[in-house]
VEXVOMAR-344882 format. One record per residue (C-alpha): x, y, z; residue number from 0; residue in three letters. Coordinates in steps of 0.05 Angstrom, whole numbers. Layout:
% residues N
+--------+--------+--------+-----+---------+
:      u :      v :      w : num : residuo :
+--------+--------+--------+-----+---------+
:      X :      Y :      Z : NUM :     ala :
...
+--------+--------+--------+-----+---------+
This chain:
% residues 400
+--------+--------+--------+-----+---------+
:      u :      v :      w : num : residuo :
+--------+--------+--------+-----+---------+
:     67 :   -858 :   -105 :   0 :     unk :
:     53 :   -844 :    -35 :   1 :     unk :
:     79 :   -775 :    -10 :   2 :     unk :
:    118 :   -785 :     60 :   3 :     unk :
:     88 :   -751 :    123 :   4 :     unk :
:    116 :   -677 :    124 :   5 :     unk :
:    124 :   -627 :    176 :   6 :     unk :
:     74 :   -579 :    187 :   7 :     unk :
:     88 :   -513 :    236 :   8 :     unk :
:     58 :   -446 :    238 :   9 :     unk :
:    101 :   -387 :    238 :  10 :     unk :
:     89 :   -343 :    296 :  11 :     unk :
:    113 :   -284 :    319 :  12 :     unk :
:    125 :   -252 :    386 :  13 :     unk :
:    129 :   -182 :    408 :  14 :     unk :
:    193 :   -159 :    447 :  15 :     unk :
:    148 :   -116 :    485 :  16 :     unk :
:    180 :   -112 :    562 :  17 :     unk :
:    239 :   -144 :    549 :  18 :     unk :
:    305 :   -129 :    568 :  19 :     unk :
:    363 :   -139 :    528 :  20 :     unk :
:    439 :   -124 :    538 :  21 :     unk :
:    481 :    -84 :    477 :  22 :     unk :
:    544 :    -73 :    474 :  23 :     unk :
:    560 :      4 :    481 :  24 :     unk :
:    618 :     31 :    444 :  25 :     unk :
:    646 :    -31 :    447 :  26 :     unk :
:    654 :    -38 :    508 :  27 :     unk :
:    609 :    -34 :    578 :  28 :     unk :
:    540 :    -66 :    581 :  29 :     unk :
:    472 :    -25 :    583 :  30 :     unk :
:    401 :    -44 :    592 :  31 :     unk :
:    364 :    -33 :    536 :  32 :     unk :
:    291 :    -40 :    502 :  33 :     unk :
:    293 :    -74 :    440 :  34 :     unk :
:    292 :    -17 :    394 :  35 :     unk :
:    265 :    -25 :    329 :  36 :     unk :
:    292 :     37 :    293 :  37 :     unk :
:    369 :      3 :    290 :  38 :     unk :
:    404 :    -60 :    286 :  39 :     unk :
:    425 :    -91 :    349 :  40 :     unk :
:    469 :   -141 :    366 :  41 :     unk :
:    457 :   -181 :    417 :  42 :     unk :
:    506 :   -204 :    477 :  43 :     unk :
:    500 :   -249 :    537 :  44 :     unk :
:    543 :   -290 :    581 :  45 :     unk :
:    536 :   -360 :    541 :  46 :     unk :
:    569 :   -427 :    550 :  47 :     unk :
:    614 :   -453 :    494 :  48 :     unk :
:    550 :   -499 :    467 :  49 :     unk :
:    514 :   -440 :    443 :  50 :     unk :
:    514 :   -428 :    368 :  51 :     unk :
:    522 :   -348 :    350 :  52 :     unk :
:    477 :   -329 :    300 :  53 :     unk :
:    472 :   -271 :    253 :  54 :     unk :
:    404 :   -250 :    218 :  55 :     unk :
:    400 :   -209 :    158 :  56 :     unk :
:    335 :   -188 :    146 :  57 :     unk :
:    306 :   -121 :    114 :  58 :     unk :
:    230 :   -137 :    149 :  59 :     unk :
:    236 :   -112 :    218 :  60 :     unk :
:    185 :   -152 :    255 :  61 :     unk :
:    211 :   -214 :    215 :  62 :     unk :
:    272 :   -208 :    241 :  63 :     unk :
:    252 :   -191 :    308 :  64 :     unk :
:    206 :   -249 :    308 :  65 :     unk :
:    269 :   -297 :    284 :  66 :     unk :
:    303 :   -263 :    330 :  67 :     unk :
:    266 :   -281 :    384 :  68 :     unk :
:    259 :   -359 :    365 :  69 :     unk :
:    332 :   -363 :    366 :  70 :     unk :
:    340 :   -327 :    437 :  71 :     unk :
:    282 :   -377 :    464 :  72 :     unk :
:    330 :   -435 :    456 :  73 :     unk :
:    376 :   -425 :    505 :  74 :     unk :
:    423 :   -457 :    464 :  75 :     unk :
:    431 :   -413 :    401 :  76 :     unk :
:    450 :   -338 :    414 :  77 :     unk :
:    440 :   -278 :    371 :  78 :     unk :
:    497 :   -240 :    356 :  79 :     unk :
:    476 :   -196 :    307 :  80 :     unk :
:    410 :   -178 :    279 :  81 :     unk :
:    407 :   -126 :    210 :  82 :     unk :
:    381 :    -99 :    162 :  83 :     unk :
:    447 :    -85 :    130 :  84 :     unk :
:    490 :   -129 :     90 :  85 :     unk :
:    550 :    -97 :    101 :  86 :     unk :
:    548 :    -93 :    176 :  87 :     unk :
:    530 :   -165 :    168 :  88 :     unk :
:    591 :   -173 :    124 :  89 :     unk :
:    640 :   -142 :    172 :  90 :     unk :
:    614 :   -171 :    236 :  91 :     unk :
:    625 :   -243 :    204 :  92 :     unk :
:    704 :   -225 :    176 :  93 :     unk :
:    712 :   -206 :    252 :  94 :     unk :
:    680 :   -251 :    299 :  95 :     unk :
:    665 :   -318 :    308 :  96 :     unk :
:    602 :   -336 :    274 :  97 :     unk :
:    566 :   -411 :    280 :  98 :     unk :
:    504 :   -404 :    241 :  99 :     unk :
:    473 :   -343 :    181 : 100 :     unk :
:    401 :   -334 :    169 : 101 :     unk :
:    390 :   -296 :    115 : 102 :     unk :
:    323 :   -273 :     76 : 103 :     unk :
:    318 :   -279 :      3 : 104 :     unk :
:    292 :   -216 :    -18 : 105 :     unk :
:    335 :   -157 :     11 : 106 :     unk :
:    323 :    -89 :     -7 : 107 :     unk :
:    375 :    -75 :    -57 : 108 :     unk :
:    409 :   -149 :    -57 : 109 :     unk :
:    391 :   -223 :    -68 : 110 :     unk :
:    405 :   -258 :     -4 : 111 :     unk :
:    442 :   -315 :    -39 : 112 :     unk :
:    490 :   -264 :    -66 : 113 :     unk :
:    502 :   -234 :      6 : 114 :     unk :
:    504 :   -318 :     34 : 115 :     unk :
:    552 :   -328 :    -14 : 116 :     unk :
:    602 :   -271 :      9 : 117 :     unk :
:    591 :   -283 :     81 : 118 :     unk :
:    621 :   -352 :     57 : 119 :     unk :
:    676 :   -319 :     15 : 120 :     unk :
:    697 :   -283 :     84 : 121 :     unk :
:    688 :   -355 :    122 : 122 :     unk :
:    689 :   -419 :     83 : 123 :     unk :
:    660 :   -457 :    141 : 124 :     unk :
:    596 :   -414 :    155 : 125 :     unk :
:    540 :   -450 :    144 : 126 :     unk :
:    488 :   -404 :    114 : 127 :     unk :
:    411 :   -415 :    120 : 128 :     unk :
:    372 :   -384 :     52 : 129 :     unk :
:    291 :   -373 :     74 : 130 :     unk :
:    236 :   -345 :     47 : 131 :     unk :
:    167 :   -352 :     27 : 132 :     unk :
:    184 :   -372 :    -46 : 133 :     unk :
:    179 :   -435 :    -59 : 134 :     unk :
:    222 :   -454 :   -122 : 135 :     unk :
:    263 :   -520 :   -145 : 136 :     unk :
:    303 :   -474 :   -193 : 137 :     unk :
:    314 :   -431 :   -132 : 138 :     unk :
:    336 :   -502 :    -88 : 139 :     unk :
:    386 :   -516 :   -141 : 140 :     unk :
:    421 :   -447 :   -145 : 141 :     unk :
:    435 :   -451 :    -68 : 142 :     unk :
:    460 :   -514 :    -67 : 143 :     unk :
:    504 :   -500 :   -130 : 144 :     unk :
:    580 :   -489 :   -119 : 145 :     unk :
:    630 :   -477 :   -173 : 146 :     unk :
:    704 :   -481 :   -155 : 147 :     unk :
:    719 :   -448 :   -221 : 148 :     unk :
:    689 :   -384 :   -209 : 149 :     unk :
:    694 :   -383 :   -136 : 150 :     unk :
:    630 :   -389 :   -121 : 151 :     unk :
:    606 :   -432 :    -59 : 152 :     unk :
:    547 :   -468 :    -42 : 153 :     unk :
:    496 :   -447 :      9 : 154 :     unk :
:    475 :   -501 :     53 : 155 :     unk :
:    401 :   -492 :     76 : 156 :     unk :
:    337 :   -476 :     43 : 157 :     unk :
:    286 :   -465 :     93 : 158 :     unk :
:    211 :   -430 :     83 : 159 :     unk :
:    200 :   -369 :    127 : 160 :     unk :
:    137 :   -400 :    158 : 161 :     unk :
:    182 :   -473 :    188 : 162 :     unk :
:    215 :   -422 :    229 : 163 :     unk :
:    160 :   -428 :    297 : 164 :     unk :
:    202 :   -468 :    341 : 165 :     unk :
:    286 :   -458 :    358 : 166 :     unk :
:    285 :   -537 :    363 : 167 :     unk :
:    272 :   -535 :    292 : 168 :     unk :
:    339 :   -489 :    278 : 169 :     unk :
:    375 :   -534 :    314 : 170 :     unk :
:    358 :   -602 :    279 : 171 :     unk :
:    366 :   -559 :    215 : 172 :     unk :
:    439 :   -550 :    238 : 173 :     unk :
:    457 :   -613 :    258 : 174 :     unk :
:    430 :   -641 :    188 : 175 :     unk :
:    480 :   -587 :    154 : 176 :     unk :
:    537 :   -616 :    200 : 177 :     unk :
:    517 :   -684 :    187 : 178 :     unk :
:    502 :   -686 :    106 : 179 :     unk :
:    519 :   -614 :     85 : 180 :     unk :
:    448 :   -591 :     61 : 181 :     unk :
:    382 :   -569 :     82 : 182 :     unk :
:    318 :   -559 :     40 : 183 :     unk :
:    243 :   -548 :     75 : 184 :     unk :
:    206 :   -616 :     61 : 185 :     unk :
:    149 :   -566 :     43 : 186 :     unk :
:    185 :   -544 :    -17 : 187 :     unk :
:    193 :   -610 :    -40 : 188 :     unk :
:    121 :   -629 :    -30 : 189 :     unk :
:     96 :   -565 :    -70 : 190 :     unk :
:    136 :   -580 :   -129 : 191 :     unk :
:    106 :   -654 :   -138 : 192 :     unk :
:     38 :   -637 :   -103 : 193 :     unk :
:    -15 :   -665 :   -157 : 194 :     unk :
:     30 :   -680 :   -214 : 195 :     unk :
:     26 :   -754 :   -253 : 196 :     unk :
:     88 :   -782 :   -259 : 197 :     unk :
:    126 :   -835 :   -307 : 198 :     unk :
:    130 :   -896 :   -270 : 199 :     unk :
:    208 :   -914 :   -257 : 200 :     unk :
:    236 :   -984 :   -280 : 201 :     unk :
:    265 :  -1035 :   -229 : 202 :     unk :
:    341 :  -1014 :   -244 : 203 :     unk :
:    318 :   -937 :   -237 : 204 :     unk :
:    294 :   -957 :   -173 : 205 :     unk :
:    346 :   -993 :   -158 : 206 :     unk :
:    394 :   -932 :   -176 : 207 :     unk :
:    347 :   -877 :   -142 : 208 :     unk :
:    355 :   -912 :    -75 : 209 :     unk :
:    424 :   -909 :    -74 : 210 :     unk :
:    427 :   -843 :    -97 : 211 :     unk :
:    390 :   -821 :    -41 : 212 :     unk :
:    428 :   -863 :     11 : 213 :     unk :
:    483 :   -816 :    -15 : 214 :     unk :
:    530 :   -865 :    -58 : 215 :     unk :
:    579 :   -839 :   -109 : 216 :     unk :
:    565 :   -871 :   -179 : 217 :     unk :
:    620 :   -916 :   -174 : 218 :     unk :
:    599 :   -943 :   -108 : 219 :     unk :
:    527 :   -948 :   -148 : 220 :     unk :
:    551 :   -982 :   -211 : 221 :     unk :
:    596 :  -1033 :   -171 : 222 :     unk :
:    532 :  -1054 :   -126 : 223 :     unk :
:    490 :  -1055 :   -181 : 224 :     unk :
:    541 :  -1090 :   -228 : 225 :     unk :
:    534 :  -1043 :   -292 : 226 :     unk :
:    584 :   -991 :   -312 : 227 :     unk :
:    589 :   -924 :   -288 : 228 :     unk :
:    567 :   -892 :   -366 : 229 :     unk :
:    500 :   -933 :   -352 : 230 :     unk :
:    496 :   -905 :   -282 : 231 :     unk :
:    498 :   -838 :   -314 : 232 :     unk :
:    449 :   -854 :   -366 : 233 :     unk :
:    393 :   -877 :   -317 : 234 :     unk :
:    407 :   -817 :   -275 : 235 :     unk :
:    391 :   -770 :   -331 : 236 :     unk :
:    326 :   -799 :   -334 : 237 :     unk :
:    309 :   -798 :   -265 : 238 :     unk :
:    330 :   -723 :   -271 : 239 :     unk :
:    273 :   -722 :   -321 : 240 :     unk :
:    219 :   -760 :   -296 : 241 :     unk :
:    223 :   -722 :   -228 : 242 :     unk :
:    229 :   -655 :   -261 : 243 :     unk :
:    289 :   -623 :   -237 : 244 :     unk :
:    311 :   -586 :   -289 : 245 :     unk :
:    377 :   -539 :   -295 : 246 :     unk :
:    448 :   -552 :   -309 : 247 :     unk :
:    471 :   -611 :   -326 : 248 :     unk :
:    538 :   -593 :   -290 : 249 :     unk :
:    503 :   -560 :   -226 : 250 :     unk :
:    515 :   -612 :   -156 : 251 :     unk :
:    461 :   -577 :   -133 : 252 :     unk :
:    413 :   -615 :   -177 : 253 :     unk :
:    448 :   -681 :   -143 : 254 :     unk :
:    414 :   -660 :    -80 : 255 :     unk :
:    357 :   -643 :    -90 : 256 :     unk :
:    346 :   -717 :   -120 : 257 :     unk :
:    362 :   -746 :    -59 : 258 :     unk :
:    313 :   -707 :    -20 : 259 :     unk :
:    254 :   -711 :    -76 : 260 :     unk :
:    270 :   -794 :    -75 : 261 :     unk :
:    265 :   -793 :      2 : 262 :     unk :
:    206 :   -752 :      2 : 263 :     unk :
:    181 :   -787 :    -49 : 264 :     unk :
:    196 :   -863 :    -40 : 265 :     unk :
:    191 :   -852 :     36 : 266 :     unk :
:    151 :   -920 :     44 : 267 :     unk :
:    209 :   -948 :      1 : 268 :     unk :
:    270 :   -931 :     46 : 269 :     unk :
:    279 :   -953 :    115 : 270 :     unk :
:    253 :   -904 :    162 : 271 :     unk :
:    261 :   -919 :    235 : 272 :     unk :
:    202 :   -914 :    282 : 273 :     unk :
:    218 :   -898 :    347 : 274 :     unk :
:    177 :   -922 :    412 : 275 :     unk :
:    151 :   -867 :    464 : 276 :     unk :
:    140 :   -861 :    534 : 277 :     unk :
:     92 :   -813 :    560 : 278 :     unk :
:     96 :   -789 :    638 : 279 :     unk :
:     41 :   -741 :    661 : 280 :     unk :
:      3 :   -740 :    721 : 281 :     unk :
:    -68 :   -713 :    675 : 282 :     unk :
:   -104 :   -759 :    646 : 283 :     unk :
:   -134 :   -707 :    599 : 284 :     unk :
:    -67 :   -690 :    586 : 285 :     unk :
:    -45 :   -764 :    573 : 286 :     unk :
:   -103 :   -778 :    527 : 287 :     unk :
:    -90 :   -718 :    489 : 288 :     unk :
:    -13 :   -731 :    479 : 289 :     unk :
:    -37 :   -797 :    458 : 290 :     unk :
:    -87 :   -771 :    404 : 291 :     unk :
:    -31 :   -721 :    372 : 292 :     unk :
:     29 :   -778 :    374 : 293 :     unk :
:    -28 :   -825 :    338 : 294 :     unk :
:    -36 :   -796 :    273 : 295 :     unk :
:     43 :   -811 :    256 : 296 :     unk :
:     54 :   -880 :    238 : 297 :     unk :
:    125 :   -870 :    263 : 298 :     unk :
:    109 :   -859 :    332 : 299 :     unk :
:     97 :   -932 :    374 : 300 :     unk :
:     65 :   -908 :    441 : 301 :     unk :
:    105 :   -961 :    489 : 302 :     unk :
:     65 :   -932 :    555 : 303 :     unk :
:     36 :   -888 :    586 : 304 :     unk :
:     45 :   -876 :    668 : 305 :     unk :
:     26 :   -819 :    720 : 306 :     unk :
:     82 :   -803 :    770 : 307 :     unk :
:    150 :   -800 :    765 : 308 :     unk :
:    169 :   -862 :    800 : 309 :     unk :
:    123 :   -905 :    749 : 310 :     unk :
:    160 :   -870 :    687 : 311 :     unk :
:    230 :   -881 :    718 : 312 :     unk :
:    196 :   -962 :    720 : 313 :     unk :
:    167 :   -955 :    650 : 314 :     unk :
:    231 :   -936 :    622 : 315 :     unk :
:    270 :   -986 :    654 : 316 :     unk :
:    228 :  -1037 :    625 : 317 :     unk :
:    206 :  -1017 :    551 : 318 :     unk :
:    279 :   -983 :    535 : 319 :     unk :
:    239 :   -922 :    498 : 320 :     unk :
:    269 :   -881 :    437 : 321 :     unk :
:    234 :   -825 :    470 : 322 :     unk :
:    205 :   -807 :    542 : 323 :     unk :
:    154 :   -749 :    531 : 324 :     unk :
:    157 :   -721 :    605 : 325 :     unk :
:    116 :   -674 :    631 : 326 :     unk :
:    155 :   -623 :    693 : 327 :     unk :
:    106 :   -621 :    738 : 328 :     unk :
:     91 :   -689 :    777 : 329 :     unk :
:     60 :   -701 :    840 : 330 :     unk :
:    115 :   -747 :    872 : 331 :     unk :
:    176 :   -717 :    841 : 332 :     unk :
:    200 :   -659 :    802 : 333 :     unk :
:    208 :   -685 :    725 : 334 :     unk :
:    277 :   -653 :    713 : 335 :     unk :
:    298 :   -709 :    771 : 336 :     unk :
:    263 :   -767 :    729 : 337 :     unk :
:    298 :   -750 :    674 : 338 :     unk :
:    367 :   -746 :    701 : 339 :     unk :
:    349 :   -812 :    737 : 340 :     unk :
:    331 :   -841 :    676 : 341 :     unk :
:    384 :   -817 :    638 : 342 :     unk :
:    442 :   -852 :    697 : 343 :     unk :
:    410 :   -910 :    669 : 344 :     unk :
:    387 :   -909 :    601 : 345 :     unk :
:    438 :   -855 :    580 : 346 :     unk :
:    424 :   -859 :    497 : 347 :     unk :
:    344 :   -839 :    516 : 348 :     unk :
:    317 :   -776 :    486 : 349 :     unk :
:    284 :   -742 :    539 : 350 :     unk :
:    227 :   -685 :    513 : 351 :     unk :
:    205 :   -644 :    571 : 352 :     unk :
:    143 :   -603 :    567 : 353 :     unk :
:    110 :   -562 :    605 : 354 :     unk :
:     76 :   -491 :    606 : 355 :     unk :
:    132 :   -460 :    641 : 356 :     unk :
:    187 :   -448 :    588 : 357 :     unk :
:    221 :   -396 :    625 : 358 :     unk :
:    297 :   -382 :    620 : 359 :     unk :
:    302 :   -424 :    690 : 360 :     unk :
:    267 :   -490 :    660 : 361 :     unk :
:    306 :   -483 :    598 : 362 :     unk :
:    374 :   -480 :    636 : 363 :     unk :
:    353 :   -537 :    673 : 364 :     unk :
:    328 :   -570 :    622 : 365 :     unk :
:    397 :   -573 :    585 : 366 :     unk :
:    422 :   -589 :    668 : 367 :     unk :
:    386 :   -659 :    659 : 368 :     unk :
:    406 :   -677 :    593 : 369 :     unk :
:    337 :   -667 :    562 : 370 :     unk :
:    335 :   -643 :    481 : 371 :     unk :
:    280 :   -595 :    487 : 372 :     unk :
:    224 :   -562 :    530 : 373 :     unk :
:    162 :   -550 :    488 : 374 :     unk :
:     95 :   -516 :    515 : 375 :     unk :
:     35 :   -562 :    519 : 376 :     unk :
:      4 :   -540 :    448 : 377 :     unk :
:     71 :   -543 :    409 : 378 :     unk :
:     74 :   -625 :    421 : 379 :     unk :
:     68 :   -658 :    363 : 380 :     unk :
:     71 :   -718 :    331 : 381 :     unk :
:    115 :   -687 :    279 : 382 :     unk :
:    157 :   -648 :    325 : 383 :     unk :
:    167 :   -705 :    367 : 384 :     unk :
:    191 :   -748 :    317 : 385 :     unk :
:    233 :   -693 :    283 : 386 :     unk :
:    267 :   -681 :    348 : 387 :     unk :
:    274 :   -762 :    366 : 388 :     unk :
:    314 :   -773 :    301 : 389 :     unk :
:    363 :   -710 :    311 : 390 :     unk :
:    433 :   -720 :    339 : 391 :     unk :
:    455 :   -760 :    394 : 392 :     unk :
:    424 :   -730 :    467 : 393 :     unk :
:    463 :   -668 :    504 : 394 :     unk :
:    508 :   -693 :    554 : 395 :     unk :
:    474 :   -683 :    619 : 396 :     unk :
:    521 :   -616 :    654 : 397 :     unk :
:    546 :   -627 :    721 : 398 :     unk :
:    510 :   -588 :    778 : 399 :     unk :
+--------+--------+--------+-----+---------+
């Protein structure tokens, strides 16, 4: 069985050296700090209602600073508090508004799906990201398991330490929690079937395995397939065992993780949209090296590539591209102003700006035009770009 194309992104860190950062002060009164890295500190800034606040629990300091920092470099998702400390994690989340937890595994004194759990207990709504560099299926299925019984809830993402390079990331991560509930790092899935030989499924586990992983209920399976829901059940069980997820028979957690292994797994199987891609750069160098890293992902369909901003505002007019990779700096027009242009016309576009200017000024305008991210030359890939072509529909463009 072919396994599907995965994601592959280094984990970097950056140093908060020179930066300045506001703090609350007693609660009240602002103060401009350096990041200190003896103490906690929770982060505040003057943010629009689309940012998602964000609290990080980690024990590792430069970890967390470095998470910290890919979360701040979004410009759309805004640190509230960063820890060490589980219970100053715990009480910030029972009083304030909280989007979005990422929490380490491996705390000093506590499991960090014991702390996720009770920063759900305190709001049932939190999504709560689980990462670490462990990667585990047994692990996979005790986030995802809830039991109403007991009061214990699930955790909704699984994500490995070293996915966390880019903010876009985080954000497609979120939407996918909004949009199906769960989260678990492709790469997880990959190293728990990497080199293993496995029992070839029959044409009605097939059958049932694609359903399952379109997300249909047993009845909804049984009734397309036309057998009864105690046979559903039965092939089920086997497809639990011939892809190796063991556990609890009575743990939903186990449920999801099928889906994703059958995805991952029988990629070339489901339907999995390819999406067509514009490029605009004025450097042919440039263009022929976009070109070489979009190639090697049978997803991508280069529709065009053009050199000025007037012959991508053209181009897109007349292929109708998924995505429009657009470079900011073009020698008839600025490329924030192509892709508002081409967003007045072709509004459901996803425009990708990059450039090596990500400053706090192109990222605000950026969001301005209605583009979904601004990426630095080297992080365009064809992974990335296809990752962030498939996320939610594009940011409405803000009015000037």
């Amino acid at each position: 069985m072919k396994v599907a194309r995965l994601l592959r992104f280094a984990f970097f860190l950056r140093s908060y050296k020179g930066r300045q950062l506001y703090t609350i002060i007693n609660g009240y009164g602002f103060s401009s700090l350096d990041f200190l890295p003896q103490r906690s500190q929770r982060l505040t800034m003057i943010a629009d209602e689309k940012q998602l606040r964000v609290v990080i629990l980690d024990d590792q300091l430069v970890q967390r600073e470095g998470i910290a920092r890919v979360v701040q470099d979004t410009g759309t998702m805004l640190v509230v508090l960063s820890t060490h400390a589980p219970e100053q994690a715990l009480q910030f989340i029972e009083n304030n508004p909280v989007d979005l937890a990422l929490v380490d595994l491996v705390l000093n004194q506590q499991r960090g799906t014991d702390v996720g759990r009770a920063m759900r207990r305190l709001n049932p709504t939190l999504p709560v990201i689980i990462y670490t560099h462990e990667r585990s299926m047994i692990l996979a299925a005790d986030i995802f398991w809830a039991n109403k019984e007991s009061g214990q809830p699930a955790l909704q993402g699984y994500l490995l330490t070293q996915s966390i390079s880019n903010g876009n990331i985080l954000r497609v991560v979120y939407n996918q929690i909004n949009a199906t509930g769960h989260y678990i790092d492709p790469f997880v899935l990959e190293w728990h079937y990497r080199l293993r030989e496995y029992e070839p499924l029959t044409r009605r586990e097939e059958e049932c395995a694609l359903h399952l992983a379109a997300g249909k209920s047993n009845e909804t399976i049984g009734e397309e397939l036309g057998i009864t829901i105690h046979r559903v059940e039965n092939i089920i069980s086997t497809l639990y065992q011939k892809f190796r997820i063991l556990g609890d028979p009575g743990n939903p957690g186990r449920r999801v993780l099928m889906a994703d292994a059958i995805r991952l797994l029988y990629g070339n199987r489901l339907t999995e949209k390819k999406l067509t891609v514009l490029i605009v750069d004025d450097h042919k160098k440039q263009r022929t090296h976009i070109q070489q890293c979009l190639a090697g992902d049978e997803r991508l369909i280069i529709v065009d590539e053009v050199s000025s901003g007037f012959a991508g505002l053209e181009a897109a007019r007349q292929k109708r591209p998924d995505v429009v990779l657009l470079d900011v700096h073009l020698p008839d027009q600025s490329g924030f102003r192509v892709a508002r242009m081409i967003l007045d016309e072709l509004p459901r576009t996803r425009i990708i700006l990059h450039s090596s200017d990500t400053s706090p000024t192109y990222k605000d305008e950026a969001l301005k035009v209605g583009a979904i991210a601004l990426l630095t030359k080297t992080e365009v890939t064809g992974a990335l770009i296809y990752f962030l072509g498939c996320s939610n529909e594009p940011p409405a463009k803000q009015s000037d």
